[in-house]
Structure formats: structure tokens, C-alpha cells
C-alpha positions as CSV (number, residue, x, y, z in Angstrom):
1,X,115.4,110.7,99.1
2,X,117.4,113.4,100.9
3,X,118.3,113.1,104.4
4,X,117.0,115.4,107.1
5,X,119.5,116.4,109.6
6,X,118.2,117.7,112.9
7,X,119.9,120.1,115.1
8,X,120.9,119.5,118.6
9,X,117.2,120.5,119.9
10,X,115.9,117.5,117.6
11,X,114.5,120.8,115.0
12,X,114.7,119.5,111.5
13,X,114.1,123.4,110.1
14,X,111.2,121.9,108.3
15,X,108.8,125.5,108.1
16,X,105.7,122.8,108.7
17,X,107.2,121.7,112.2
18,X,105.3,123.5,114.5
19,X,102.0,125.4,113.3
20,X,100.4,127.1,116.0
21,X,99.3,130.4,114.8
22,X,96.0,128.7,113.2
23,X,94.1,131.8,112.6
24,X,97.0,132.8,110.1
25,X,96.2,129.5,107.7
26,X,94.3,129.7,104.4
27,X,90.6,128.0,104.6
28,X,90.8,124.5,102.7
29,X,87.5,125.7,101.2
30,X,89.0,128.8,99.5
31,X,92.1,126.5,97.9
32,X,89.3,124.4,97.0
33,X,87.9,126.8,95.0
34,X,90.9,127.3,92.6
35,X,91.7,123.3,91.7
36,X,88.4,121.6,91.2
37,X,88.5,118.0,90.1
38,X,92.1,117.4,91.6
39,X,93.3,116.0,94.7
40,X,94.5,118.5,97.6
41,X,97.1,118.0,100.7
42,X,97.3,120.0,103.1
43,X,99.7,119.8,106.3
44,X,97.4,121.1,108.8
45,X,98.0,122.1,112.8
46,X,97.7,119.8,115.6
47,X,94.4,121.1,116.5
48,X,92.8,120.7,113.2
49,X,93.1,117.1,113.4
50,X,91.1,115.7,115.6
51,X,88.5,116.8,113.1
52,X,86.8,114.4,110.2
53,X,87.4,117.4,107.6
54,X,89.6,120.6,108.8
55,X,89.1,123.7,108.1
56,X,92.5,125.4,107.5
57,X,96.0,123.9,106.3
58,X,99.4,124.7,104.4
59,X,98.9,123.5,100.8
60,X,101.6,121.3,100.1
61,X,100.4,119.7,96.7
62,X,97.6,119.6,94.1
63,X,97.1,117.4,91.2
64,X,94.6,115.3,89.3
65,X,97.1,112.7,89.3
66,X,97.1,110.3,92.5
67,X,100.7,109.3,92.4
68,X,101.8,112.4,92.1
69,X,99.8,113.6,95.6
70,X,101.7,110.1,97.2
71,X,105.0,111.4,96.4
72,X,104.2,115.0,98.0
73,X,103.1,112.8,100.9
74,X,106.2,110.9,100.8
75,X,108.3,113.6,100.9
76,X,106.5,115.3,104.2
77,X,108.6,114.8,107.5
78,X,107.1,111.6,109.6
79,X,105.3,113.8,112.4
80,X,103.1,116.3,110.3
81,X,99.8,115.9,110.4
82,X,98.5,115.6,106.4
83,X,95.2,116.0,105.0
84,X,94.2,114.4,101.4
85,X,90.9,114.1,99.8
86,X,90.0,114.6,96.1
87,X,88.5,117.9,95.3
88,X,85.6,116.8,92.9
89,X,83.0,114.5,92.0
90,X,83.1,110.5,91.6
91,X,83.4,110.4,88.0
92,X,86.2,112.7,87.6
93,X,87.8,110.9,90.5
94,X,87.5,107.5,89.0
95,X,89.1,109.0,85.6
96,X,92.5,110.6,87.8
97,X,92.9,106.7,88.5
98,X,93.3,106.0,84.4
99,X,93.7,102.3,83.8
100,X,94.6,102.2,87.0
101,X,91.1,102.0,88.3
């Protein structure tokens, strides 16, 4: 994994660190539209999370694969706030898990 390196503010120059302009953010229901039956993450802003499903967020990965959404998740800095939920019905959620399930 690489390493971060902060600056002497404690910045990492991560473009997720601090999202306050809100209003500027894509709706999660307009990305939704383009991958159905995949899974979504979005880093959303502080304010978003305090809610059960938010409303906008930075899309940071898509894919009907699972592990593939953990390793996007992995790679996020500690103190973002990350949204994941799978974009589609049961069935088609069940299959993304392959033998797995």
C-alpha cells in the first residue's frame, strides 16, 4: 500500500479531505442511474452522514464485484466518510457474491 505523507498542517493532499461545498456534488440517485445491478461508493461530506441514505457523494468506485468495492474502500484515507450499498435487486446481489455466497 503506498504511504501517505502529510504536510506540516497534518493535510495529506487527499482532493476528498475536506468537502464542504455540498451543493456542488453529484446526486447518488443520478450515478445510480448509469450502473444498475453493481455496487456504488461514494465518499460523501460530513453533513451527509448523519443520514441513513445520502443524497450526494464523490464516486469513488463501481462494480458488480464485492472485493473489488473493498479494495476501493481500503484504499480511502482513514477519516472519510464512505457510503456503499448495492445498486440493484436481491437476486442480482446474491449472484455479484458467486460461490462465494
Amino acid at each position: 500500500m503506498a504511504e501517505i505523507r502529510f504536510d506540516d498542517n497534518g493535510n495529506c493532499g487527499c482532493p476528498y479531505n475536506i468537502m464542504t461545498d455540498t451543493e456542488r456534488l453529484p446526486l447518488i440517485e443520478d450515478i445510480a442511474k448509469i450502473f444498475p445491478n453493481e455496487w456504488l461508493t461514494f465518499i460523501i461530506p460530513p453533513g451527509e452522514d448523519k443520514d441513513y441514505t445520502p443524497t450526494r457523494g464523490k464516486l469513488i468506485a463501481h462494480s458488480p464485484n464485492p472485493d473489488e468495492i473493498h479494495n476501493a474502500i481500503d484504499a480511502v484515507l482513514w477519516h472519510q466518510h464512505v457510503y456503499v450499498y448495492f445498486n440493484g435487486d436481491f437476486e442480482a446481489m446474491r449472484a455479484s457474491y458467486g460461490d462465494k455466497w
